[in-house]
N, C-alpha and C positions, 0 to 999 in steps of 0.2 A: 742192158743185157747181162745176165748171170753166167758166168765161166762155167760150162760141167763140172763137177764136183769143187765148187768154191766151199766155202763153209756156209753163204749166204744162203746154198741154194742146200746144202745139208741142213739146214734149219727151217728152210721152208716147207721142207719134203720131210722132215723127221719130227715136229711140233704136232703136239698130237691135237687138234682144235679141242679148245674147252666149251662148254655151254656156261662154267661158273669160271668166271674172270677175276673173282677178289685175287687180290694178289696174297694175301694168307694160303689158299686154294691153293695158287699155283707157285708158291714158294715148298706146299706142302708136298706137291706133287713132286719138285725136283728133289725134295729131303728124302724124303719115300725110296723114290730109286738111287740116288747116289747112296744111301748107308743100307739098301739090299745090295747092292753092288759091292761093296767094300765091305760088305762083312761074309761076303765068300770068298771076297781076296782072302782077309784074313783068316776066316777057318780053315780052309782049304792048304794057309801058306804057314799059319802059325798055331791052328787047333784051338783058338781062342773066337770068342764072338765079338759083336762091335760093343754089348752092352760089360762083358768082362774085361774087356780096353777099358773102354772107361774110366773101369772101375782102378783098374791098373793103372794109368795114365795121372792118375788124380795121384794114388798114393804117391807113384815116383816121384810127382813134381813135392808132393808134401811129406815125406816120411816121417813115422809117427803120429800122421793123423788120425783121430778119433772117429770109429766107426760111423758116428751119430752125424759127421760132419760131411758125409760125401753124400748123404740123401738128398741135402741142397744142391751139392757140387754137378752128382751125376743125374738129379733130375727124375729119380726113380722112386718108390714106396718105400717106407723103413723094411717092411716083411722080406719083399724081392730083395732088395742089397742083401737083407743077413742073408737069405739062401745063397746068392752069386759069392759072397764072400768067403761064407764055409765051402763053397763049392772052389773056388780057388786058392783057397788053403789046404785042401784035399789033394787037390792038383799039385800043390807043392809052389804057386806061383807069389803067395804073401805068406806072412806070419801075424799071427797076432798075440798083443799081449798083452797084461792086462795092465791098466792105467795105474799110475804111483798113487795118485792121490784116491781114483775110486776106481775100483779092480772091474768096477761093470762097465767103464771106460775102456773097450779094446784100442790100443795102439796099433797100426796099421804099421808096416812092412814089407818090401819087395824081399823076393828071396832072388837068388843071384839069377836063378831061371826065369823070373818073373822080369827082374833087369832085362836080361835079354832077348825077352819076349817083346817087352817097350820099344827095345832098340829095332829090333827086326821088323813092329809096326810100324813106329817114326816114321822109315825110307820108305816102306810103302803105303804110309797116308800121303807122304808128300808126295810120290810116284804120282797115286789114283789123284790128285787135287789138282795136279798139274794137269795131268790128261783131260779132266774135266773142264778144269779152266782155260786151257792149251784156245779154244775156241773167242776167247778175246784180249785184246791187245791190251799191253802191260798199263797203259791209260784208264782203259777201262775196268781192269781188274782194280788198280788201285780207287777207282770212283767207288765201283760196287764194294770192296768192303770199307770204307768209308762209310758209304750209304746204309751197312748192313751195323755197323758200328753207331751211327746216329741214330736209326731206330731203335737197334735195341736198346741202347741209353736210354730215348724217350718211354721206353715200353715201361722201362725198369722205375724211371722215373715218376709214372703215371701211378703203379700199382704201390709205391711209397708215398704217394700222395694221396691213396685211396688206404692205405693200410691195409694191405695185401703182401699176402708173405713173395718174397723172390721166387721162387721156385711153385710155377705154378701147379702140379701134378701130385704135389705134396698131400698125404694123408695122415696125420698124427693122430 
């Protein structure tokens, strides 16, 4: 018997039935709404989008990195990056400069607002991750990204063995 409002019985009442069961399908389905979801946290809370996180997120962890190097990183076309990029350099959120060795090499930079625009998402990716995750037990969180951690290895692995670039959305 199921408690009223257990979680058991929130999942069974809230799972929306699928007719396509791949689990790509339905990994896609929860990727779909959790980063619609958090990327109105973030607009709404920081005036940034999920896909100019990102972009952000990358340089902080890499400062001085080469424009050319976050197309892999964020997953995106080289065209859209340079727009989102000039577009947050406009904003005042990065700097760029041009490379020692070849000046067509921009150098990437957080500007101190852009810092504190990372920081202000950091707490609230963890916030939203929690709340999502909040639904299983610290067992099974650490199973499932394990799980999520071994496929993608295998994924990454497969497409190096195929000779397939990393980053599969890539258009040069």
């Amino acid at each position: 018997m199921t408690r009223k409002g257990s979680s058991t019985e929130k999942l069974s009442h809230s799972a929306v039935p699928q007719a396509i069961d791949y689990i790509t399908f339905r990994l896609d389905v929860l990727v779909s709404v959790a980063k619609f979801d958090a990327s109105l946290v973030y607009e709404t809370e920081t005036a940034v989008s999920l896909h100019d996180l990102r972009v952000l997120r990358n340089v902080a962890f890499q400062p001085g990195l080469i424009q050319g190097q976050l197309v892999d990183l964020c997953y995106v076309e080289k065209t859209s990056l340079s727009k989102r990029v000039t577009s947050l350099e406009q904003r005042g959120f990065l700097r760029r400069q041009p490379g020692v060795k070849d000046a067509r090499q921009s150098r990437l930079t957080l500007t101190k607002t852009g810092e504190e625009i990372v920081a202000r998402c950091e707490v609230l990716g963890r916030a939203l991750e929690g709340d999502m995750l909040s639904t299983l037990s610290t067992t099974e969180r650490k199973v499932f990204e394990r799980c999520i951690d071994k496929i993608t290895a295998q994924l990454f692995y497969q497409r190096n063995q195929m000779g397939m670039q990393q980053s599969p959305r890539l258009r040069r």
